[in-house]
VEXKOL-83303 format. One record per residue: x, y, z of N, C-alpha, C in turn. Coordinates in Angstrom, 1 decimal. Layout:
% residues N
+--------+--------+--------+--------+--------+--------+--------+--------+--------+
|    n_x |    n_y |    n_z |   ca_x |   ca_y |   ca_z |    c_x |    c_y |    c_z |
+--------+--------+--------+--------+--------+--------+--------+--------+--------+
|      X |      Y |      Z |      X |      Y |      Z |      X |      Y |      Z |
...
+--------+--------+--------+--------+--------+--------+--------+--------+--------+
% end
This chain:
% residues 212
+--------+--------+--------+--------+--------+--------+--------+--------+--------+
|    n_x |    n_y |    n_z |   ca_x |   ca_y |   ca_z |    c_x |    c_y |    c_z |
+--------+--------+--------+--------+--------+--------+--------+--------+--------+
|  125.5 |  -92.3 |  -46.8 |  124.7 |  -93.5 |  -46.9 |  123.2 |  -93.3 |  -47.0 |
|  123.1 |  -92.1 |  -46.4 |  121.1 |  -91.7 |  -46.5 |  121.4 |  -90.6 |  -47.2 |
|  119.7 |  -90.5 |  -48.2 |  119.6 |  -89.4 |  -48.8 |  118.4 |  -89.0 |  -48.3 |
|  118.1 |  -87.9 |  -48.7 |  116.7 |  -87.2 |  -47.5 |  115.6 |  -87.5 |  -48.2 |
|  115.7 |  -88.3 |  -49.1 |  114.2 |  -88.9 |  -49.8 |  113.3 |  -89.3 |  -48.6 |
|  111.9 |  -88.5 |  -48.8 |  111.1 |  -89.0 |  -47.7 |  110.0 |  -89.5 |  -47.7 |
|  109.7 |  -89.6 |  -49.4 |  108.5 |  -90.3 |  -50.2 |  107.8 |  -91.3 |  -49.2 |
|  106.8 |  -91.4 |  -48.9 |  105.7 |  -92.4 |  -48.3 |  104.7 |  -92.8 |  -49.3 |
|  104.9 |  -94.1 |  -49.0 |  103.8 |  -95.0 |  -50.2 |  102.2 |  -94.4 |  -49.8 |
|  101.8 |  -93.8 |  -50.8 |   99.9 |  -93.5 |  -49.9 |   99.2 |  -93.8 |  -51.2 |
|   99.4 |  -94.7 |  -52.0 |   98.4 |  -94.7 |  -53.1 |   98.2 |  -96.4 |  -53.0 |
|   97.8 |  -96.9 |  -51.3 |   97.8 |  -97.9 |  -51.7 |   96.2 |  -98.5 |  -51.1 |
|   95.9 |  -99.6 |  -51.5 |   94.5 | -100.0 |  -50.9 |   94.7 | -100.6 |  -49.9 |
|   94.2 | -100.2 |  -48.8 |   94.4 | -100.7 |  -47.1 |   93.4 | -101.2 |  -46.1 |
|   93.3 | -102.1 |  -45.2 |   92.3 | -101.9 |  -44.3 |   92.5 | -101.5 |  -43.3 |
|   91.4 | -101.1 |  -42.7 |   91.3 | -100.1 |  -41.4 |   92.0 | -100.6 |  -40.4 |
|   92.7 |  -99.8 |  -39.4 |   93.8 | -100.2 |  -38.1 |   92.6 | -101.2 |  -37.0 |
|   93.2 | -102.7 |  -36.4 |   93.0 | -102.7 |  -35.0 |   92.7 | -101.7 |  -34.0 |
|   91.6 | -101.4 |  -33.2 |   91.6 |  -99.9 |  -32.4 |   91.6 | -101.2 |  -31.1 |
|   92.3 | -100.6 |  -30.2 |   91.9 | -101.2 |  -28.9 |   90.7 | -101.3 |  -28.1 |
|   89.8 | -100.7 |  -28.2 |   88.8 | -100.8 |  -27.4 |   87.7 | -101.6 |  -28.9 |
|   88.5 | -102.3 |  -29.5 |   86.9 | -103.3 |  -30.6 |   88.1 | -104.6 |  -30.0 |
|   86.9 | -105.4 |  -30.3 |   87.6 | -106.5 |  -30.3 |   88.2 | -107.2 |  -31.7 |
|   89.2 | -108.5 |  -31.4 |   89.7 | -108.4 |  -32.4 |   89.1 | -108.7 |  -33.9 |
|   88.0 | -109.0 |  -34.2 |   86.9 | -109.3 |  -35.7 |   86.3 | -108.1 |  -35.7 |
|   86.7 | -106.5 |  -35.1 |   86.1 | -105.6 |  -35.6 |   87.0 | -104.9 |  -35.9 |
|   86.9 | -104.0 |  -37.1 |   87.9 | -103.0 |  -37.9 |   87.3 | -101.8 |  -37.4 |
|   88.1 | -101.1 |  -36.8 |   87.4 |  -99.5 |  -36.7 |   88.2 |  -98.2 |  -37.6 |
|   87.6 |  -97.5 |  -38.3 |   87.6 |  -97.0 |  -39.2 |   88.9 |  -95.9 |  -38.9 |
|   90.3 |  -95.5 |  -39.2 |   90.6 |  -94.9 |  -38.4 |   91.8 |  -94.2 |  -39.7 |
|   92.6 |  -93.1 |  -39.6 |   93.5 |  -93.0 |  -40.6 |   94.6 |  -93.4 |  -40.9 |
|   94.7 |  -94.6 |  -41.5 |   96.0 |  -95.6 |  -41.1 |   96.7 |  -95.0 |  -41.9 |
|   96.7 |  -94.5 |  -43.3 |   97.3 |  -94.1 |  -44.1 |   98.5 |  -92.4 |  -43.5 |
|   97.9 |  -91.7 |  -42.9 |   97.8 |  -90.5 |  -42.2 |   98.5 |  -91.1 |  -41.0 |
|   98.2 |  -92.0 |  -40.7 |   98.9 |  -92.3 |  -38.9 |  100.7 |  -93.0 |  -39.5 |
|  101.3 |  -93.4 |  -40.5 |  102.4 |  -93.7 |  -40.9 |  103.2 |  -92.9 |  -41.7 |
|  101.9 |  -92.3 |  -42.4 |  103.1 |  -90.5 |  -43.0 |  103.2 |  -89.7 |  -42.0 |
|  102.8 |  -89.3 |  -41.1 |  102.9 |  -88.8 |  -39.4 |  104.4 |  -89.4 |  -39.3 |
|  103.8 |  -90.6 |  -39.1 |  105.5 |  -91.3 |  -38.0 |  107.1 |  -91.4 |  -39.1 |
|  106.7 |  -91.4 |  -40.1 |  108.0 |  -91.7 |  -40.7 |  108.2 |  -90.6 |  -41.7 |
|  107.6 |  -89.3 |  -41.8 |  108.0 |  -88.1 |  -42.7 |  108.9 |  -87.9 |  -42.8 |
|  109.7 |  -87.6 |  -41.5 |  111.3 |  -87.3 |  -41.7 |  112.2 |  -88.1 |  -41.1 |
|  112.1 |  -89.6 |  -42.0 |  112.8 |  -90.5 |  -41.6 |  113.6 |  -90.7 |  -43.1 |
|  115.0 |  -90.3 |  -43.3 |  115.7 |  -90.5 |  -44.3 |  115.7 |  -92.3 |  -44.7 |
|  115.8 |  -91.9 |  -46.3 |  116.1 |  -93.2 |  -47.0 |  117.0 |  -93.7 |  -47.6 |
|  117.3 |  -94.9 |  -47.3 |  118.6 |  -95.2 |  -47.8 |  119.4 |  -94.8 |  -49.0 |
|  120.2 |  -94.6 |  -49.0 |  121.2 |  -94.0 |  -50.7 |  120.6 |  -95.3 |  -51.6 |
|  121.4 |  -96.8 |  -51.0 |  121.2 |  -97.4 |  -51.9 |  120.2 |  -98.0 |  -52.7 |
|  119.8 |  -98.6 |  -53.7 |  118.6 |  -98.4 |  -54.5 |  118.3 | -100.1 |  -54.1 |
|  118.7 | -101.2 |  -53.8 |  118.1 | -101.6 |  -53.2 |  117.3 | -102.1 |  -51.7 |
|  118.1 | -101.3 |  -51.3 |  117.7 | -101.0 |  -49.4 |  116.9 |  -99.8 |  -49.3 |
|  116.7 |  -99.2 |  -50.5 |  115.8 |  -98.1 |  -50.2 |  114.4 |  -98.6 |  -51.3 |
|  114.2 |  -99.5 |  -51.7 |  113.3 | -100.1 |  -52.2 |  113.2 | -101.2 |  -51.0 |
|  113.3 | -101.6 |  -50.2 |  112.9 | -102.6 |  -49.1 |  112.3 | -101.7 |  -48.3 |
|  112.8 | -100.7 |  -48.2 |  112.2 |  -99.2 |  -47.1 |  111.3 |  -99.1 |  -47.4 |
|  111.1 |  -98.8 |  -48.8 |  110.0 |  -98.4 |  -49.3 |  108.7 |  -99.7 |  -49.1 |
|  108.8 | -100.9 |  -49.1 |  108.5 | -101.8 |  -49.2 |  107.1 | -102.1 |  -47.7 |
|  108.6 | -101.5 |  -47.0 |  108.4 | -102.0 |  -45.8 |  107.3 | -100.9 |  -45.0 |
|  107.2 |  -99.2 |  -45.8 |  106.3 |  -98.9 |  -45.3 |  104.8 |  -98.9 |  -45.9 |
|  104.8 |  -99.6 |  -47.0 |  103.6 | -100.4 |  -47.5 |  103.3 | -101.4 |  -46.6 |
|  103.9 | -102.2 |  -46.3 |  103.9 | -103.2 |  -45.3 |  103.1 | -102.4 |  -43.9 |
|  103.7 | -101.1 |  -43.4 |  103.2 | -101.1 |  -42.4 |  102.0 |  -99.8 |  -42.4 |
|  101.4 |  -99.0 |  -43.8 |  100.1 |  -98.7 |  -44.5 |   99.3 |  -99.6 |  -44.4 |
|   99.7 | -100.8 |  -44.8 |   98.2 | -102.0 |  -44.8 |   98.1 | -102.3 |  -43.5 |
|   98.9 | -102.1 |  -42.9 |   98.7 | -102.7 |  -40.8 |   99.4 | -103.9 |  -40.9 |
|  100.5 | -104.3 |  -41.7 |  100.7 | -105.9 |  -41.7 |  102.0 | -105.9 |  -41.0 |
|  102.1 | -105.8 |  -39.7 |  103.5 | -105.7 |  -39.2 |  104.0 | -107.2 |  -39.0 |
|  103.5 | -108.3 |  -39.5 |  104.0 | -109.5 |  -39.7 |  105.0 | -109.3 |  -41.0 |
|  104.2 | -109.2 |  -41.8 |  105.0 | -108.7 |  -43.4 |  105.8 | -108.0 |  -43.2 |
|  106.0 | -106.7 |  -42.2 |  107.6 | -105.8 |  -42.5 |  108.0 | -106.5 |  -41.4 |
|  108.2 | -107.5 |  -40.4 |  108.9 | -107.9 |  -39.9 |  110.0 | -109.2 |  -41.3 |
|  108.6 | -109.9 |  -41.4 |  109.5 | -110.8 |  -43.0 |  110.4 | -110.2 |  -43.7 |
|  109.8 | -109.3 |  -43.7 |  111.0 | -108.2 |  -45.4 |  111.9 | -107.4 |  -44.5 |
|  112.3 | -107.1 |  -43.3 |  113.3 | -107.2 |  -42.5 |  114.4 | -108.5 |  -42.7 |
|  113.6 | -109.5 |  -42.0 |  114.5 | -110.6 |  -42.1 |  115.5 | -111.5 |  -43.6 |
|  114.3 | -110.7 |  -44.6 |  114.9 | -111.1 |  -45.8 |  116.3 | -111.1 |  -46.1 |
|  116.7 | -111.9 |  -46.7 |  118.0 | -111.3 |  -46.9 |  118.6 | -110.3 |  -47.9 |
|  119.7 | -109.5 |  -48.0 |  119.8 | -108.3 |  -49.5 |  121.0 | -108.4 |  -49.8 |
|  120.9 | -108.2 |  -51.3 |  122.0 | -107.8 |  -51.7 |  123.1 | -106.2 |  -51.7 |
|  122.3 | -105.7 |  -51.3 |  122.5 | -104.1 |  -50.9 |  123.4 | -104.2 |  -50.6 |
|  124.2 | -102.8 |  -50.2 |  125.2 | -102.3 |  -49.5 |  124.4 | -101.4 |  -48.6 |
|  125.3 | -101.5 |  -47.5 |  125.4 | -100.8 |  -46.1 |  125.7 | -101.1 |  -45.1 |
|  126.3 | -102.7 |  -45.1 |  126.8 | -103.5 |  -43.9 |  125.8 | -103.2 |  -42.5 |
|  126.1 | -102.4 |  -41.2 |  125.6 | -102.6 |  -40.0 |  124.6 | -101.7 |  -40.0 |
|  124.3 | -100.6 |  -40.6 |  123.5 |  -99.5 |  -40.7 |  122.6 | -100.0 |  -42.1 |
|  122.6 | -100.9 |  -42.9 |  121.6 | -100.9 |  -43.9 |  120.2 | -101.0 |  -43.8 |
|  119.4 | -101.2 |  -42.9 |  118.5 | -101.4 |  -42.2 |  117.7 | -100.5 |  -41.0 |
|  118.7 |  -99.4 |  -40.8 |  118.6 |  -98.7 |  -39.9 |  117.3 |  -97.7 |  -40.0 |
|  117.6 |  -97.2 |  -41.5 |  116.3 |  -96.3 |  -41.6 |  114.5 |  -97.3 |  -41.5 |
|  114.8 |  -98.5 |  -41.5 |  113.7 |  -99.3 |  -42.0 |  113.5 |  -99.6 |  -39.8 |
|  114.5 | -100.0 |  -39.3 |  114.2 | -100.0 |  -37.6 |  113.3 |  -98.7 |  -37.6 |
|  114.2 |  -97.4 |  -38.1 |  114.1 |  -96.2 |  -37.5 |  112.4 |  -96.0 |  -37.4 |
|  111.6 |  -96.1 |  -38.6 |  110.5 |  -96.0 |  -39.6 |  109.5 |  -97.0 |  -38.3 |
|  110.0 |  -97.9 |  -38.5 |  108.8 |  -98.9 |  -37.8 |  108.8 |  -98.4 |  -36.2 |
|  109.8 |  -98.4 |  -35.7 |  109.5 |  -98.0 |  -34.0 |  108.9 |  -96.9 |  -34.4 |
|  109.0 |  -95.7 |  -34.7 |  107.9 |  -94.7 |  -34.9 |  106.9 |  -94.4 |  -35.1 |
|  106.6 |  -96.1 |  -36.1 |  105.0 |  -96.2 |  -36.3 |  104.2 |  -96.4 |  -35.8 |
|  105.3 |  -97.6 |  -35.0 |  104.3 |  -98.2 |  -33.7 |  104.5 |  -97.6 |  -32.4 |
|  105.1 |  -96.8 |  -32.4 |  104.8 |  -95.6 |  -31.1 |  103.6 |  -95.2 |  -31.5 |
|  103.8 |  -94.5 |  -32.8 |  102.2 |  -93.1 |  -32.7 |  100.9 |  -94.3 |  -33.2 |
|  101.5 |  -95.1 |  -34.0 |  100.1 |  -95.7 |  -34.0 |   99.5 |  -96.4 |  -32.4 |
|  100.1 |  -96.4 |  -31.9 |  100.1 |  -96.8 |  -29.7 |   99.0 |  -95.6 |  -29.7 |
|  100.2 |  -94.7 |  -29.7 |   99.7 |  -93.1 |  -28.9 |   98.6 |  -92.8 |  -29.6 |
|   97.8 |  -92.9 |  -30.2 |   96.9 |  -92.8 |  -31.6 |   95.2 |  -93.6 |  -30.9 |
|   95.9 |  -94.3 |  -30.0 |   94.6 |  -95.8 |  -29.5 |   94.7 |  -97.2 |  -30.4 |
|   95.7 |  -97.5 |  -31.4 |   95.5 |  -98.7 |  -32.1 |   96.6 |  -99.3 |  -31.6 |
|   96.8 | -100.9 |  -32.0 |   96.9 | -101.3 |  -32.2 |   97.8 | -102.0 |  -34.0 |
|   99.2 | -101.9 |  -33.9 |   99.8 | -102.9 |  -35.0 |   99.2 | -104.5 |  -35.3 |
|   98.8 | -104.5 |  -35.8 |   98.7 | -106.2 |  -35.7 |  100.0 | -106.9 |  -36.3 |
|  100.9 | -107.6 |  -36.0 |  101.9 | -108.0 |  -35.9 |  103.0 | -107.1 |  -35.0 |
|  102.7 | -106.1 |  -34.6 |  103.8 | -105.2 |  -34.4 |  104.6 | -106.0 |  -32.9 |
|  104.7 | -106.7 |  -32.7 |  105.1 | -107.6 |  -31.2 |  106.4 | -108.4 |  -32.3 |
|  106.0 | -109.1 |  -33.2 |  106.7 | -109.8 |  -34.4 |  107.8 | -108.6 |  -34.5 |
|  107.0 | -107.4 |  -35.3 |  107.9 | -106.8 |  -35.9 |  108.8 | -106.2 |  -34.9 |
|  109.0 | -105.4 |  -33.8 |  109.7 | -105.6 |  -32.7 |  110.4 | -106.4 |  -32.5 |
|  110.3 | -107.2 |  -32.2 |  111.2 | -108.7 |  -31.5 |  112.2 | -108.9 |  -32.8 |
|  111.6 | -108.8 |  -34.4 |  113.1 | -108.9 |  -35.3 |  113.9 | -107.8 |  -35.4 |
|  113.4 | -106.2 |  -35.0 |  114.1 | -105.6 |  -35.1 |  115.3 | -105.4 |  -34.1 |
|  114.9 | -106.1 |  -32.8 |  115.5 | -106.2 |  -31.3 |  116.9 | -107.3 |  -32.2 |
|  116.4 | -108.3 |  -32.4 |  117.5 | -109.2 |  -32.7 |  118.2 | -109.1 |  -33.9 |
|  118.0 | -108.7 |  -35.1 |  118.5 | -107.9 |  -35.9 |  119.5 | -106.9 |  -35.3 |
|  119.0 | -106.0 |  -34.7 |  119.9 | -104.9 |  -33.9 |  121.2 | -105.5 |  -33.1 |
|  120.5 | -106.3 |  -32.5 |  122.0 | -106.7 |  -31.5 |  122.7 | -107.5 |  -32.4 |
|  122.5 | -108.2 |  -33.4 |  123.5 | -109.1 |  -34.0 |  124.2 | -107.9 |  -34.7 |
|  124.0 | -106.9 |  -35.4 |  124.2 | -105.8 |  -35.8 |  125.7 | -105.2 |  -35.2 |
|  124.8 | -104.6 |  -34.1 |  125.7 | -103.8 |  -33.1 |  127.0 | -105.0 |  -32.4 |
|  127.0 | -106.3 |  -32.4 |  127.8 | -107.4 |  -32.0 |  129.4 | -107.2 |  -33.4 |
|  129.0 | -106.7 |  -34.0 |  129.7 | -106.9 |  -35.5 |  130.4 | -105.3 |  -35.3 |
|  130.0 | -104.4 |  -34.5 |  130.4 | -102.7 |  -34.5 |  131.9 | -103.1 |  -33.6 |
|  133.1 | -102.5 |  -33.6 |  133.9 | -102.2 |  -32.9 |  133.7 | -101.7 |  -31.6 |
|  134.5 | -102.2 |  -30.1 |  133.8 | -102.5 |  -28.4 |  135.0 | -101.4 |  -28.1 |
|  135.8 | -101.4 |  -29.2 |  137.1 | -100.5 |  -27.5 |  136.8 |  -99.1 |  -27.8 |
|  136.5 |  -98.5 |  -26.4 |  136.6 |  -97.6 |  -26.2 |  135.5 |  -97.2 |  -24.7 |
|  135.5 |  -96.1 |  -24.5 |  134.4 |  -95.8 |  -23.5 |  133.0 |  -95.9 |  -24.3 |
|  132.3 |  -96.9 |  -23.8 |  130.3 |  -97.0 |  -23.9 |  129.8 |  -95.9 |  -22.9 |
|  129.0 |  -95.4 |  -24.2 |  127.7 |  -94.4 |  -23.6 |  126.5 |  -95.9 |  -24.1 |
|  126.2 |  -95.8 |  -22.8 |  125.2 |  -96.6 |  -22.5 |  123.8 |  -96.4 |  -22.8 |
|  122.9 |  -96.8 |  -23.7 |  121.5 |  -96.5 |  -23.3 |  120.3 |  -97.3 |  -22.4 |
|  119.9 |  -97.0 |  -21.7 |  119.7 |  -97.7 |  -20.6 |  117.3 |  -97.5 |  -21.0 |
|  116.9 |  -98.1 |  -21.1 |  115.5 |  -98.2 |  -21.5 |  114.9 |  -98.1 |  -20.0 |
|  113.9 |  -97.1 |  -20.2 |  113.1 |  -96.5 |  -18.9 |  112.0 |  -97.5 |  -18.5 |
|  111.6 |  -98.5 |  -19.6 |  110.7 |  -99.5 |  -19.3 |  110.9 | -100.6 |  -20.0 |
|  110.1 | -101.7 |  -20.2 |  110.2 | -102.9 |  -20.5 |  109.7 | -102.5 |  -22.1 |
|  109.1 | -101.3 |  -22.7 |  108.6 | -101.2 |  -23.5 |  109.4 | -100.5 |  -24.7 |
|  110.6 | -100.0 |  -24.3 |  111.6 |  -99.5 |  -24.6 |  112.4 | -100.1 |  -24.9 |
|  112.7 | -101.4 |  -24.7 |  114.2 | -102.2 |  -24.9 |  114.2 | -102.2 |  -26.4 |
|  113.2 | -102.6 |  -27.2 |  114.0 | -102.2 |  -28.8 |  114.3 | -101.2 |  -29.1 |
|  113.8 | -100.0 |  -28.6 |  114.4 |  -98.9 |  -28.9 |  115.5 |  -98.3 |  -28.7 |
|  116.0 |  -98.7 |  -27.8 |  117.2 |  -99.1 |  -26.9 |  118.2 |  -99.2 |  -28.0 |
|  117.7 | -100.8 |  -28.3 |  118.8 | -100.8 |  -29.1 |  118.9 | -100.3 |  -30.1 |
|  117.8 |  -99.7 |  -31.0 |  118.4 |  -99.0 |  -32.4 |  118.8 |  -98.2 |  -31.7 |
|  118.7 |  -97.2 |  -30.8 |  119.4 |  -96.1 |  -30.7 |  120.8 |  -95.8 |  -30.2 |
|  120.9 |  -97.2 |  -30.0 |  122.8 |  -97.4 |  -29.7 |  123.6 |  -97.6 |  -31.4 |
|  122.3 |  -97.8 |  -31.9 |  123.0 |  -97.6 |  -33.3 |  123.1 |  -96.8 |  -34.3 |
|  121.8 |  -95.9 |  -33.8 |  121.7 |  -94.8 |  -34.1 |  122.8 |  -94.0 |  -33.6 |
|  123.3 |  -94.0 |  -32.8 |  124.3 |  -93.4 |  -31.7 |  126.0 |  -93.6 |  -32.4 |
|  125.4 |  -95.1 |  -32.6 |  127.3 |  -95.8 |  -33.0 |  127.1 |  -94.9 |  -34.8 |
|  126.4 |  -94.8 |  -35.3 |  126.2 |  -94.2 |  -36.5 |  127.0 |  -93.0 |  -36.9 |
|  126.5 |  -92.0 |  -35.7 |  126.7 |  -90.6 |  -35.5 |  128.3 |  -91.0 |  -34.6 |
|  128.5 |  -91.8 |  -34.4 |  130.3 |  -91.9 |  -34.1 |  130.3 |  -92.0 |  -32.6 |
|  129.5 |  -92.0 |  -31.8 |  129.4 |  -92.2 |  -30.5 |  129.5 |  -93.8 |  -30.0 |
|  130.4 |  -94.1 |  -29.4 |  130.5 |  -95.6 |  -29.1 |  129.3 |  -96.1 |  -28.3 |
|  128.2 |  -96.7 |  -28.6 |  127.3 |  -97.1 |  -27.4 |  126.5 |  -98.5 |  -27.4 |
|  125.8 |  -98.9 |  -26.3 |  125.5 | -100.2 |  -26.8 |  124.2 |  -99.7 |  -25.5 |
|  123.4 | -100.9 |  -25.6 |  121.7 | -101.1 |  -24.8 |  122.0 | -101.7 |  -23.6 |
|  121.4 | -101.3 |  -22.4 |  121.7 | -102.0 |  -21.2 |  120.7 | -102.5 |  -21.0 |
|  121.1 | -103.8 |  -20.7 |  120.0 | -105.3 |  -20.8 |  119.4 | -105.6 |  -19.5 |
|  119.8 | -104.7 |  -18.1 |  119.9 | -105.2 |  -16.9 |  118.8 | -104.4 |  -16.3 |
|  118.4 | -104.8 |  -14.8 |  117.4 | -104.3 |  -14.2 |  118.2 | -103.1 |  -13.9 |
|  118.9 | -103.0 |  -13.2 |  120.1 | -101.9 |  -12.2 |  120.5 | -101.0 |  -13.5 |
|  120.9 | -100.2 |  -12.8 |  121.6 |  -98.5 |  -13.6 |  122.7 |  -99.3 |  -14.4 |
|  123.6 |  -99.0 |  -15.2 |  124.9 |  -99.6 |  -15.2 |  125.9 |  -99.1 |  -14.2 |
|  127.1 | -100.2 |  -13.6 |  127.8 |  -99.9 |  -12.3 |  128.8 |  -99.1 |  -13.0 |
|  129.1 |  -98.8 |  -14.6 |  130.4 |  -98.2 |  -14.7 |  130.3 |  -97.1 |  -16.0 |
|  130.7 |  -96.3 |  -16.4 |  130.2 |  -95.4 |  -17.3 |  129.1 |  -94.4 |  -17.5 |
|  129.1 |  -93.6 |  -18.2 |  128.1 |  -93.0 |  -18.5 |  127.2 |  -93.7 |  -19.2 |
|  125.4 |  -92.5 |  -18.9 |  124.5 |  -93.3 |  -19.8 |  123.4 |  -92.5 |  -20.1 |
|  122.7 |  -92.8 |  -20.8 |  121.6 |  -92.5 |  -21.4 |  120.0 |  -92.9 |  -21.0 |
|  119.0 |  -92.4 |  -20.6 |  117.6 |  -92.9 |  -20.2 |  116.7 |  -92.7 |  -21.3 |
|  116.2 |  -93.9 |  -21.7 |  115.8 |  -93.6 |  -23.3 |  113.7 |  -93.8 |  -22.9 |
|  113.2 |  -93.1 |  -23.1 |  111.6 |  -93.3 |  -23.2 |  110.6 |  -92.4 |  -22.6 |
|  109.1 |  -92.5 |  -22.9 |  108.5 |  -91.3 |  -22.6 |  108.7 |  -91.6 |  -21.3 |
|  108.7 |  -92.2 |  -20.4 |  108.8 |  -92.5 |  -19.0 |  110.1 |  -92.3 |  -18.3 |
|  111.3 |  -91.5 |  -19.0 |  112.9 |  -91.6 |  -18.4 |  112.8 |  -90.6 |  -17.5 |
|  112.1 |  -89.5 |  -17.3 |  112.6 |  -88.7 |  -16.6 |  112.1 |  -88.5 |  -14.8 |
|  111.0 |  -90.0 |  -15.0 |  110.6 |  -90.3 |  -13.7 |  111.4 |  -91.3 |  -13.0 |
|  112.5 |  -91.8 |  -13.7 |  113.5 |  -92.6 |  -13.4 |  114.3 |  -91.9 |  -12.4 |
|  114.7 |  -93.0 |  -11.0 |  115.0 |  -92.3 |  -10.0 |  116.9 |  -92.2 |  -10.7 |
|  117.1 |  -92.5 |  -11.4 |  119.2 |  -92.7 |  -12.1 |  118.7 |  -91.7 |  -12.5 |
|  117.9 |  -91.1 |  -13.1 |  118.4 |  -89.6 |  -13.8 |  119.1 |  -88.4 |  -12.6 |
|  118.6 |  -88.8 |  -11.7 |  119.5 |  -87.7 |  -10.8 |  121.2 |  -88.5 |  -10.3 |
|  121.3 |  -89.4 |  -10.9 |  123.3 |  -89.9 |  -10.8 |  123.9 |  -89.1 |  -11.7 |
|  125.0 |  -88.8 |  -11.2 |  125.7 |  -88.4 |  -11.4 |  126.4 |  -88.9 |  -13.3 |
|  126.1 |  -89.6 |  -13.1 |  126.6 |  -90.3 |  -14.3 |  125.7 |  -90.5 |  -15.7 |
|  124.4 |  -90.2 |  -15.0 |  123.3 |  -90.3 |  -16.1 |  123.7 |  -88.6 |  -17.0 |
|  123.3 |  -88.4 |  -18.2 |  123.7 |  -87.6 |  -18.9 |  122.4 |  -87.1 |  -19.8 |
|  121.5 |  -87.8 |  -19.5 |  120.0 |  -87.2 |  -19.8 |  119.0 |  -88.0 |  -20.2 |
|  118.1 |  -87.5 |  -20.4 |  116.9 |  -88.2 |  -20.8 |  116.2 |  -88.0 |  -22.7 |
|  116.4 |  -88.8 |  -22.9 |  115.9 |  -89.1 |  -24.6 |  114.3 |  -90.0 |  -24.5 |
|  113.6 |  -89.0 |  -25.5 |  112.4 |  -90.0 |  -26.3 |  113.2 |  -90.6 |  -27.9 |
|  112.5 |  -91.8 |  -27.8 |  113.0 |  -91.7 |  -29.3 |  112.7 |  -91.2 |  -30.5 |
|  111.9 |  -90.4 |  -30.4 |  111.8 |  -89.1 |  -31.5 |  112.9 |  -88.7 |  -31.6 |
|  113.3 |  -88.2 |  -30.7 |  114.3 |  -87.5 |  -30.1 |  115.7 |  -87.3 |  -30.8 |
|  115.9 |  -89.2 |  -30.8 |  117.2 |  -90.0 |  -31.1 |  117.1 |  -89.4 |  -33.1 |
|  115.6 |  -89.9 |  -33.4 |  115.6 |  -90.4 |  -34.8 |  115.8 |  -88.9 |  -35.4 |
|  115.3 |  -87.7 |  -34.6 |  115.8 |  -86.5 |  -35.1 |  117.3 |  -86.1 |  -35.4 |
|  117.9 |  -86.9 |  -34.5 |  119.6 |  -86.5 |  -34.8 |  119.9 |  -87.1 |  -36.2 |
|  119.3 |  -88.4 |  -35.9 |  119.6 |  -89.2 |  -37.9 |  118.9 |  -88.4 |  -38.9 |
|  117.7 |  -87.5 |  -38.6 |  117.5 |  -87.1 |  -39.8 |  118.2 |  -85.7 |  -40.1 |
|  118.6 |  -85.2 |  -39.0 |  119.6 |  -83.7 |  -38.8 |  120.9 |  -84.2 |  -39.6 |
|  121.6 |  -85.6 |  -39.5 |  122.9 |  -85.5 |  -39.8 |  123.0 |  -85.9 |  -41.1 |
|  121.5 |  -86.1 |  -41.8 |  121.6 |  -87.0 |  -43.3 |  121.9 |  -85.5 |  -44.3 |
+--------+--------+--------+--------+--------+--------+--------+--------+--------+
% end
């Protein structure tokens, strides 16, 4: 379904990232272009030609800083093939960007938008995946983690692992699980018996690009 095409759009005209410490009517000069080839280099692209032109789309979209616009062109609808995973490389790409562009000091401007479609996207997604069997759970270390959460139960159901996102304050009471974020391993559940380790989601998106 993915090919290792890792082309990043950089020949485009952009304005400068939100920095957190300007307020919001000030652009501080920063390498936007550089901060999204960083996050999505080795994020495989779709096989098919037009879900891999939305990818592509979408990281122009998030070059110019418009994470309102790659939330849109998420929601768009396609004629592509890929059923539950067509979109996956395009989740994978944006949580990445807006981690390092975080870790970085900026600021997404839309990126709250673009999150929130990828969260609901995902779960209607993963709703449509086949339930029987034993769930490896991924369980989000913080409140800041929950979309990542859930791509990576689908990144997970991808790679053949049956798993889904746990939505709840508490550990899960039944199964194995997973602690997904830079913050998991100060989680007091990693020492249960049942926890099975701690993941960043770098981490997760390395296995998708190991197995393309």
């Amino acid at each position: 379904m993915y090919t290792d095409q890792t082309t990043v759009l950089l020949d485009l005209t952009i304005p400068t990232p939100f920095n957190v410490s300007h307020p919001p009517d000030d652009r501080a000069a920063a390498p936007w272009t550089s901060l999204v080839d960083h996050a999505v280099g080795s994020v495989p692209a779709p096989l098919d030609p037009i879900e891999n032109r939305r990818y592509h789309l979408l990281l122009g979209d998030l070059v110019r800083g418009d994470g309102d616009a790659a939330a849109d062109r998420l929601d768009a609808p396609s004629d592509g093939f890929g059923g539950a995973y067509a979109l996956l490389s395009c989740f994978v790409a944006s949580i990445q960007t807006n981690d390092f562009i975080k870790a970085s000091g900026y600021v997404l401007p839309g990126g709250d938008h673009l999150l929130r479609s990828i969260r609901h996207q995902s779960r209607d997604e993963l709703a449509r995946l086949p339930s029987q069997g034993t769930v490896e759970w991924i369980v989000p270390a913080a409140q800041v983690d929950l979309t990542a959460a859930h791509v990576a139960a689908l990144v997970f159901n991808w790679l053949g692992m049956l798993s889904r996102p746990w939505l709840w304050d508490s550990i899960p009471d039944h199964g194995r699980f997973i602690i997904l974020g830079l913050t998991a391993r100060q989680n007091p559940a990693v020492e249960n018996h049942r926890c099975e380790g701690c993941l960043t989601f770098t981490q997760v998106a390395m296995r998708l690009t190991h197995q393309c």
